[in-house]
N, C-alpha and C positions, 0 to 999 in steps of 0.2 A: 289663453290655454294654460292650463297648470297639471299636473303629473300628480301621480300618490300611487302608491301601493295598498293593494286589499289586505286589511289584518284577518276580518271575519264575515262571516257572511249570517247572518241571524232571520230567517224568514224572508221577507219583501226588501229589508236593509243591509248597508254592507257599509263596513268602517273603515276610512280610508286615510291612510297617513302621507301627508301631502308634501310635497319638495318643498314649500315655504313651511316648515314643522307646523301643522295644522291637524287637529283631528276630529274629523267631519262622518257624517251618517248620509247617506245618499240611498237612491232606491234602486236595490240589487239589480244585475242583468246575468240574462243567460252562459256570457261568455266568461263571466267574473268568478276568478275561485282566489283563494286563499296563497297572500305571495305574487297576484300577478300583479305587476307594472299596467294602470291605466292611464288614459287620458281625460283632465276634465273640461266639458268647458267653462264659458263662462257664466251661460245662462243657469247650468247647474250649482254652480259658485254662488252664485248672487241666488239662488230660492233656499241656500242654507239660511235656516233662524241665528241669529247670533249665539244662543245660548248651546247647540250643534257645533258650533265653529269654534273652538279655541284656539286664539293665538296665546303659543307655549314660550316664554321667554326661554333663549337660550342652553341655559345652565341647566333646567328641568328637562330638557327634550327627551332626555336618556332615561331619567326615572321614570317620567309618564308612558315612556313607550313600553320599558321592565314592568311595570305595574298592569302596565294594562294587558300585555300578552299573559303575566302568569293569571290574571283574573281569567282570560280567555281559558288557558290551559284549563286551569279547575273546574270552570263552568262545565267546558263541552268535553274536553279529556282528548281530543283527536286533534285539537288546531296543529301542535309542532310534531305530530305523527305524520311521515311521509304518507302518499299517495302510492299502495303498494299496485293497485291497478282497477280498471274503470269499466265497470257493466252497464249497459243499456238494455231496456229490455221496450222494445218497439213494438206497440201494438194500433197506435195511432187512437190514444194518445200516449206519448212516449216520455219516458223519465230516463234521466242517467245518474249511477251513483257512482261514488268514489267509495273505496274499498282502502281499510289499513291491511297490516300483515298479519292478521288474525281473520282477515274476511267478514270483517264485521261493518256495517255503512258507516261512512265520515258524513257525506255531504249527500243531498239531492238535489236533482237540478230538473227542471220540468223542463221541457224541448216546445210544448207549444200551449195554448193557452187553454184548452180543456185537462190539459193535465195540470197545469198550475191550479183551476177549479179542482181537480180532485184530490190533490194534495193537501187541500185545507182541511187539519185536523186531523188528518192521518199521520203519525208520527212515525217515519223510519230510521231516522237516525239512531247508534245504537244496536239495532238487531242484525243478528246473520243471515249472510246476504240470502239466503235460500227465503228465508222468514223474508225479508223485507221482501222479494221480489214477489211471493205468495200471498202478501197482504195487500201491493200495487195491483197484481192483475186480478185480485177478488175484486176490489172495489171496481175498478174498470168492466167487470164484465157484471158487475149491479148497475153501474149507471148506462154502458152501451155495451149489453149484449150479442149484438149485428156486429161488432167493431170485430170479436174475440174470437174468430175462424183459425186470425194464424199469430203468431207471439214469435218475435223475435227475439231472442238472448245474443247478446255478444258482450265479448269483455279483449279489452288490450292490457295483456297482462306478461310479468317476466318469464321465462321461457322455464323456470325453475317452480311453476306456478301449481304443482301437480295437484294436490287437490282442488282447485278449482276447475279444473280444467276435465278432471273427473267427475265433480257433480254439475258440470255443464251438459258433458255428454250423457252424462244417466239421466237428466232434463229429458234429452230429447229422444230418448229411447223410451223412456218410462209416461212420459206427457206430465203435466201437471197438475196437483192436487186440489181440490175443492171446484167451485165452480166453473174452471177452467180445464175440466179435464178432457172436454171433446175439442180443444185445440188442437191445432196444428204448431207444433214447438220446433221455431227453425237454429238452430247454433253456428254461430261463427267465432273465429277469435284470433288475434293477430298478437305477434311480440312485436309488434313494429311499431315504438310511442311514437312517430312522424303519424300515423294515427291521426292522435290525440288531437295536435297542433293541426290537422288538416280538419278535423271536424270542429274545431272551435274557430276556425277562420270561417268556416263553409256556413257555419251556426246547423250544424245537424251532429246526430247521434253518432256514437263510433260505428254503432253498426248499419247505418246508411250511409255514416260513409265508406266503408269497408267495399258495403253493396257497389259506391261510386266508383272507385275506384277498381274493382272487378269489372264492374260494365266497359267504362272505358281501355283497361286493356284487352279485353274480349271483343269491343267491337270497333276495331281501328277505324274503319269506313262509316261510324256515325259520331254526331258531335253530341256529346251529354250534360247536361248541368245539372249543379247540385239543383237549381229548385225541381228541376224532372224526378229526381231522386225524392225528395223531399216530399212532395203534394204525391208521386204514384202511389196507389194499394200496396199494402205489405205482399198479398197473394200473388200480385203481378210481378213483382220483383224476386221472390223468392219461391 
């Protein structure tokens, strides 16, 4: 087993700088963002190509790491921009984005494997977050129609967060624009980043898990799990 930290996340790849100074490309996962500490094995070790794998002599490890993040910086503009807070937006199929402090998308993260299909080729990274969420649930309700009854918005954000927190709730007062406008737009939203960490252990959305963790303190006398959460209809739950 060998360790690395995630520098970037680039589509289906994610670049990972390794405890033995190694700097490897592996195929992304849902739980992996930018800065987290993973685990590797070693079956995934051994399916790197060599020319993937660089063993960094010592004295270089520092330049090649400085080089390679400011490449990152320039490229995407948001890698050493903090995670100012995190929208999901659950319609089954569900996406989650990472938000800078301009509310503009860093990252996107598909939650289950028809949204990873519909991601291809649709570009969100870059746009504000209104525009991005507006161009996910178009596309969603072109490929599954029957899906798009109800739309869930949530974001775990700083408690200082006031515009967004604003055009959250104009969201769900006013519904949304383009072919989603005979939705049902449900909004939740937490300052509590244990959140975060709870939905990326759980491998579900902030705002399923949000949903979780309301069910379970609402209903002491039944026992709930995330996959119940996870596979129910959005309508059922919310």
């Amino acid at each position: 087993m060998n360790k690395g930290t995630v520098l970037s996340i680039d589509k289906k790849k994610a670049y990972v700088f390794t405890e033995d100074c190694r700097l490897i490309k592996v195929a992304a996962e849902p739980q992996m963002a930018g800065g987290k500490e993973i685990t590797l094995d070693r079956t995934r070790m051994q399916n790197q190509r060599q020319p993937r794998s660089l063993v960094l002599k010592p004295a270089l490890i520092a330049l090649s790491l400085v080089l390679f993040l400011a490449l990152v910086w320039v490229g995407q503009g948001s890698f050493l921009t903090p995670v100012y807070a995190t929208l999901s937006v659950d319609v089954n199929p569900s996406v989650q984005f990472q938000l800078n402090r301009s509310l503009s998308v860093m990252s996107v993260q598909s939650m289950n494997q028809e949204a990873a299909r519909l991601l291809e080729g649709l570009e969100l990274k870059g746009l504000n977050w209104k525009d991005a969420l507006l161009r996910w649930t178009g596309r969603v309700a072109q490929d599954y129609p029957e899906k798009t009854r109800t739309v869930l918005i949530s974001a775990v954000m700083p408690e200082q967060a006031e515009a967004l927190k604003a055009g959250l709730v104009a969201m769900e007062q006013n519904r949304l624009d383009g072919l989603m406008n005979q939705a049902e737009v449900r909004v939740i939203y937490s300052f509590d980043q244990a959140v975060i960490r709870q939905a990326r252990r759980n491998q579900l959305s902030v705002g399923r898990q949000m949903l979780l963790n309301k069910a379970q303190y609402q209903n002491q006398n039944k026992i709930w799990e995330k996959e119940e959460i996870g596979r129910t209809a959005l309508g059922e739950l919310v």
